[in-house]
N, C-alpha and C positions, 0 to 999 in steps of 0.2 A: 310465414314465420321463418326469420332469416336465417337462423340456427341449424336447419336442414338444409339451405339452402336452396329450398324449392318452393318456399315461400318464399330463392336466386334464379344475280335476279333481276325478276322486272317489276320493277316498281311503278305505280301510278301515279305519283306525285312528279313533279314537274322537276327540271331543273333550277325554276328562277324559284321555288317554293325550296327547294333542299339546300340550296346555294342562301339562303333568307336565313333558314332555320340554322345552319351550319355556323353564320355571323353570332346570330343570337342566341347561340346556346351557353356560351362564356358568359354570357350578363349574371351576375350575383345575384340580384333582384329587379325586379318593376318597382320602380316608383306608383304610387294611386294615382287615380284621374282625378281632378277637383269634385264630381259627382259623387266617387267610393274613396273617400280619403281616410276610411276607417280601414281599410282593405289594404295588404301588401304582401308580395310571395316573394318566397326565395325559393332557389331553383338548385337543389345538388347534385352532382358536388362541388360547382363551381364558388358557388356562397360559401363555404364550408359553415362550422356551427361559431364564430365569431362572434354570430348577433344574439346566442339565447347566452354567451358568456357575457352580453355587455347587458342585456336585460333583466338577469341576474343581480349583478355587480351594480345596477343601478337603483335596486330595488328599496325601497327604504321605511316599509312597513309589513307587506305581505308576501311572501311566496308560495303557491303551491303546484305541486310538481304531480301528475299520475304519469307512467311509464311503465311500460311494460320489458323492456331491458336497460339496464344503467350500468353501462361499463366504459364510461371518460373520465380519468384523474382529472380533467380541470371545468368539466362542470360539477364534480363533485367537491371538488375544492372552491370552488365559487359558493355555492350554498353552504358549505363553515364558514367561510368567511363571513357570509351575510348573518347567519345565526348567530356567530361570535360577536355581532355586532348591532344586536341586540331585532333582527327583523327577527318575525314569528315565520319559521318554514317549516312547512308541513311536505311529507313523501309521500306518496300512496305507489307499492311496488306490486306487479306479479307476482301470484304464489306458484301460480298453476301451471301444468304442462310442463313441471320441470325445470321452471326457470329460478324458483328458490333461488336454488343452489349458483346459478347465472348471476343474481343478483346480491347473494349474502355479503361478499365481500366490499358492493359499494354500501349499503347498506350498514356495516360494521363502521364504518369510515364516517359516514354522515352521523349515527347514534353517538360515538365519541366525540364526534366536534358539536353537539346540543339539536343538531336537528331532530324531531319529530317525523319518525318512520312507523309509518302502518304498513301491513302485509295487506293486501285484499284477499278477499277470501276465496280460499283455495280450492270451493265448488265452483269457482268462475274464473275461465279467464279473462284476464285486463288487458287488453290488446292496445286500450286507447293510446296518443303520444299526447298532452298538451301542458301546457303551461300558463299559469296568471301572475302577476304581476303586480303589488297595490293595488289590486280587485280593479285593476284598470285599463289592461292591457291582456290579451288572450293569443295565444301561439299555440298554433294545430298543425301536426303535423302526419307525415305516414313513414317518418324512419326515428328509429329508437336512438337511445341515446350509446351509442356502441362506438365507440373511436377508432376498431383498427375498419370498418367500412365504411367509414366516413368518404373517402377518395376515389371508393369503386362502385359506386350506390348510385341511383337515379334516385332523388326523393324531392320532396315538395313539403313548406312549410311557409304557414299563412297567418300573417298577424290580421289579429280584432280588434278594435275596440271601440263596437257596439256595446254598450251600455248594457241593452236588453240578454246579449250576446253573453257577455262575460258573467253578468248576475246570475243566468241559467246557470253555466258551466260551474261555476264558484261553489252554487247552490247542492248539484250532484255531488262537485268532490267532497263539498266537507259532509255530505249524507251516505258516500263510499267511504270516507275516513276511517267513522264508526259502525260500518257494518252495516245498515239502514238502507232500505231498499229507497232508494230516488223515484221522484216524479221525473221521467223523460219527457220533453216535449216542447218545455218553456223556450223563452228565450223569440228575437225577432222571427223565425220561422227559419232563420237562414244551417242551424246546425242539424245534425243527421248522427243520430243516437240507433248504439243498439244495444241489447237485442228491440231489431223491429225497427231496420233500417230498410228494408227489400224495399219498401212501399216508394220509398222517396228514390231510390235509384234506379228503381223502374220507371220509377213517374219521369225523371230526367232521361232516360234514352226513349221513353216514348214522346217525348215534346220534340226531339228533332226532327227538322226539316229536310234538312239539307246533307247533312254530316254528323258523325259522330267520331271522336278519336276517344281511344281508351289504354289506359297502362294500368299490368293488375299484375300480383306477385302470383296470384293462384288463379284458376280457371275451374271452379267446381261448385257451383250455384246451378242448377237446371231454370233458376227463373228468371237470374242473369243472361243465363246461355241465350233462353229462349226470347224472350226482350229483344237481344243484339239480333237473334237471326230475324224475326219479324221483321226489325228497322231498315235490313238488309233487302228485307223482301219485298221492301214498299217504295224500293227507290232512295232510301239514303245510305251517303256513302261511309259503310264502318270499316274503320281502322284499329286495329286491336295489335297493340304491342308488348310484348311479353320474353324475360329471357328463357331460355329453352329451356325444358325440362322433361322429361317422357312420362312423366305422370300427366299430363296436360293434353299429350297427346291426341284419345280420341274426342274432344272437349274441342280443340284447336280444329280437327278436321271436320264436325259437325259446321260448326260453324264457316268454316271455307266453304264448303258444298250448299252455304246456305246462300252464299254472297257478299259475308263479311273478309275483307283483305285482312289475313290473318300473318305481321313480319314476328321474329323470335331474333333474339340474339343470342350471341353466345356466351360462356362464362366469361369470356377475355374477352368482350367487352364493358360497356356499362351493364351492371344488375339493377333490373328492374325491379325494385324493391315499391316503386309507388302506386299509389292507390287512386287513380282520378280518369272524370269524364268529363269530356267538354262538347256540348252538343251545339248543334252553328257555329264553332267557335271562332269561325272568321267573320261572322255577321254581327250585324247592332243588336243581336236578341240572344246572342249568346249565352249560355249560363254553363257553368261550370263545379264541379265537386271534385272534393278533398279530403281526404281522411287516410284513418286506418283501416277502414274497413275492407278485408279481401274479398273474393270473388267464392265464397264460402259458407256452406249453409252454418257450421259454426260461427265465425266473422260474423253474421248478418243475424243470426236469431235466438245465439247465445251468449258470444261475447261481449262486455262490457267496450263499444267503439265510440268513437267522436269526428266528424265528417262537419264540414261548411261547404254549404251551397251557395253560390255567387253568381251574380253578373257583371262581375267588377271586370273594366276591359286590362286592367291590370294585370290582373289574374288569365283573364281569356287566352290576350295576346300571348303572354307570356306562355301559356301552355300550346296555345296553336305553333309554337317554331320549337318549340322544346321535343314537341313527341310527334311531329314530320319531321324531326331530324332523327329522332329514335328508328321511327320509320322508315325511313330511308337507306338506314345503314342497316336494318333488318334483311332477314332470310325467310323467302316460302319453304323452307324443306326445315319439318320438324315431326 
């Protein structure tokens, strides 16, 4: 949780692999492959948030928004616009952990220009990021909508639109709207809901083969933990990047001593604000995850999160040179 900011050498990767990733980490997005043409990521902060102002601005019947911080005048002025303009947008904000008070002010701004704002409820927190579109289009992401970390932020955000995909989603938020406990689960198989996410991002560092890379804002799940060191232990090669922080500490050093390559950046660098695994993700079997979800037994067994798992080589590629170049400019001393 970015608010604290703690939710803010020799290396093993190659020259021609760091000198790749170094190229590709400027790309705004991956284009889909004809295969995954429902499937597309943007990659921050080089994308910045330009594409959820023009999917907004484009909207012409539906919006709905869950978010767990809203602090950008021009996505919030994009959604009066569209309510003044006669589309139906619905809010769903954090209550919890404090962020009210984070949130009151966009909130106040959206209730005057006609949008439709619920609080979620304030035994839970709403950690999720995503967005629909004319119940047609689904945007998941693992960084809030906050504009002064727009520029300093490592984040990731993945358009949908799976059919099956978007119906789930759509389905939860308007049964979080009113308070109404949702059926998680729906939807192609592809999303990763919590609370009562462990199962599936266990399942994905157990299916690799070959590799695992991972970037996580927090390091404090023992089933996560243990997962990563197993994968370690059996001959695949984990990568685990993360910006430094000393709560993380003996978390970070377990897992070194397990066999997992554990880089840390510093605050003056990129903050590793994102959420994902990508297991082979240089092979044809690759698959990949994306979400909110931290490395937390909160995050994973309490919090309302929203996570897409993919094989889309879109996606893959894109994450394989993004976080070996995170990797690369990381540090073993944390």
């Amino acid at each position: 949780m970015r608010r604290t900011r703690h939710a803010r050498s020799a290396l093993s990767v190659t020259l021609i692999i760091a000198t790749f990733a170094a190229l590709t980490l400027t790309a705004p997005m991956a284009e889909a492959d004809t295969s995954t043409s429902a499937i597309r990521i943007y990659v921050e902060p080089a994308a910045g948030y330009g594409f959820i102002d023009r999917a907004i601005g484009h909207a012409r019947h539906t919006i709905e928004l869950s978010m767990y911080e809203l602090e950008d005048p021009a996505i919030e002025n994009d959604l009066v616009a569209r309510a003044r303009a006669g589309v139906e947008v619905r809010v769903l904000l954090d209550s919890d952990y404090g962020i009210s008070s984070v949130n009151e002010p966009a909130a106040a701004v959206l209730r005057q220009g006609g949008v439709r704002i619920v609080w979620a409820p304030s035994s839970q927190i709403f950690h999720a990021k995503y967005l629909i579109t004319d119940g047609s289009t689904l945007y998941v992401g693992t960084g809030n909508f906050t504009a002064q970390y727009y520029s300093s932020t490592r984040d990731f955000w993945i358009t949908d639109r799976d059919h099956n995909d978007v119906a789930a989603v759509s389905a939860t938020f308007s049964a979080d709207f009113v308070h109404r406990n949702p059926q998680l689960g729906s939807g192609s198989g592809d999303l990763v809901w919590s609370p009562g996410s462990s199962t599936a991002l266990v399942g994905l560092i157990n299916s690799a083969k070959h590799s695992l890379l991972v970037e996580n804002e927090e390091m404090n799940s023992t089933t996560i933990e243990s997962a990563l060191e197993s994968a370690a232990e059996r001959g695949v090669d984990v990568k685990v990047v993360m910006t430094y922080d000393s709560q993380w500490h003996d978390a970070l050093s377990r897992l070194a001593k397990s066999g997992v390559h554990v880089r840390v950046l510093s605050a003056a660098q990129v903050y590793i604000h994102a959420k994902v695994i990508c297991a082979d993700c240089n092979l044809n079997n690759a698959r990949a995850f994306v979400g909110s979800e931290n490395f937390s037994t909160s995050s994973l067994d309490y919090n309302r999160e929203l996570g897409i798992m993919t094989p889309a080589a879109s996606v893959t590629r894109q994450l394989w040179s993004t976080v070996l170049s995170d990797y690369a400019q990381g540090s073993t001393r944390f």
